[in-house]
TORKOL-4160 file (C-alpha; in steps of 0.2 Angstrom, whole numbers, padded with zeros to 4 digits, m for minus):
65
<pt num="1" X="m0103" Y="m0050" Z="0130"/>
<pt num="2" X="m0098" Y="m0065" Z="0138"/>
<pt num="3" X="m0083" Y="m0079" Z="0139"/>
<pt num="4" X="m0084" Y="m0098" Z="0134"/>
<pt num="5" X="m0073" Y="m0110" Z="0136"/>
<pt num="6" X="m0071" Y="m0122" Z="0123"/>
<pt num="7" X="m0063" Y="m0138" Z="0121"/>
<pt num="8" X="m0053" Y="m0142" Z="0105"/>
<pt num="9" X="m0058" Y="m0161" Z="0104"/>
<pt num="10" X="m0037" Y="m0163" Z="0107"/>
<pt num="11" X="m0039" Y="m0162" Z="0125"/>
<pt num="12" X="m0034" Y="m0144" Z="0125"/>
<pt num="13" X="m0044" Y="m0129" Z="0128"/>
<pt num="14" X="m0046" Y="m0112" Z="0122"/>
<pt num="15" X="m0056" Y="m0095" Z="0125"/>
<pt num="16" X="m0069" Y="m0087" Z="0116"/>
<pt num="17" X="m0078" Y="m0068" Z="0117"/>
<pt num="18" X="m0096" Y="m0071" Z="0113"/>
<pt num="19" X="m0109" Y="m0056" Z="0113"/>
<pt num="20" X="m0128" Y="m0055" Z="0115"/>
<pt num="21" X="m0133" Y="m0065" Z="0100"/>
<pt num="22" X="m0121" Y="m0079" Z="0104"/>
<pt num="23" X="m0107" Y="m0073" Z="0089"/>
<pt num="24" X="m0090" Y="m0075" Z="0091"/>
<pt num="25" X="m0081" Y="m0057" Z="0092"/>
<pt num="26" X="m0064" Y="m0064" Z="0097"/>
<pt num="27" X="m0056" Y="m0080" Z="0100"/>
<pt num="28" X="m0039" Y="m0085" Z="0108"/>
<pt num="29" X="m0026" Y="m0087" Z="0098"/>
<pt num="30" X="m0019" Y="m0102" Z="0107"/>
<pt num="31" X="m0024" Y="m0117" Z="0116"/>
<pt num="32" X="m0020" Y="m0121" Z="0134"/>
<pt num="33" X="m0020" Y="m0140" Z="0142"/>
<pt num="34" X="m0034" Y="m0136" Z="0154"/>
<pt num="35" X="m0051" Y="m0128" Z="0155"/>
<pt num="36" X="m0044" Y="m0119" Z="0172"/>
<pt num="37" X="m0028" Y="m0110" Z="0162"/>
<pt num="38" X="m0042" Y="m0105" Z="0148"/>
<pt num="39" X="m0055" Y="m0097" Z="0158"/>
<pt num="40" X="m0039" Y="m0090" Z="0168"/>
<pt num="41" X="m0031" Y="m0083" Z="0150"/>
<pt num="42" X="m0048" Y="m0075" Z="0149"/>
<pt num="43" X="m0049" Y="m0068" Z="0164"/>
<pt num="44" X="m0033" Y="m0059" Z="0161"/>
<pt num="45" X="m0039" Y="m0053" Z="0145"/>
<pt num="46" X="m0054" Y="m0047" Z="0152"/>
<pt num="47" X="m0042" Y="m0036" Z="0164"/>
<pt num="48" X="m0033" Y="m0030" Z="0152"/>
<pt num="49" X="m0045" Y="m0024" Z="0141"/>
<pt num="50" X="m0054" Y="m0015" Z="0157"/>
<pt num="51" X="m0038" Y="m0006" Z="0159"/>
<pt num="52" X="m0035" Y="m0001" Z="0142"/>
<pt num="53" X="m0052" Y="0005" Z="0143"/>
<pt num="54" X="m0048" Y="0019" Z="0159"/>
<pt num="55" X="m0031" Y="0023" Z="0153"/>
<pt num="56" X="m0041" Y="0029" Z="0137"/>
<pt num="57" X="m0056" Y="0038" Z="0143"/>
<pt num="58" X="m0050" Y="0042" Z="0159"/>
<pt num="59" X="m0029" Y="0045" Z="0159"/>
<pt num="60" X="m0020" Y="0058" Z="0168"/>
<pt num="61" X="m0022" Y="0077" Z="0162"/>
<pt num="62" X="m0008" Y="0081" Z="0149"/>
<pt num="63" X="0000" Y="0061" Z="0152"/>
<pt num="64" X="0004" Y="0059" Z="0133"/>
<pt num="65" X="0016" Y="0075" Z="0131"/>
C-alpha cells in the first residue's frame, strides 16, 4: 500500500490510500491548500494507524481491566 497526492482541480489537495493493484482503499476526507499539508495529513495518518496497530497486537499485559 501506498499514498498519493491528488490535486482537486480547485487548487486544493487531498490524500489517497492506494494498494498494490492501484485501488483506492481510503481517501481523506478533506482537502488542504497545499500538496505539502496533504502528503503531511498523510503522513500523520500513516502514524496513527502504525500505533493503533502495536497498541493492539502488542499493548501492556492486563492494560484494559
Amino acid at each position: 500500500m501506498h499514498f498519493e497526492i491528488r490535486s482537486t482541480g480547485r487548487h486544493l489537495w487531498t490524500w489517497a490510500l492506494l494498494d498494490a493493484a492501484q485501488i483506492t482503499v481510503l481517501e481523506s476526507d478533506r482537502t488542504f491548500p497545499s500538496e505539502t499539508q496533504a502528503s503531511a495529513a498523510a503522513l500523520a495518518f500513516a502514524k496513527l494507524v502504525t500505533r493503533a496497530g502495536r497498541t493492539l497486537t502488542g499493548g501492556p499485559a492486563g492494560g484494559l481491566f
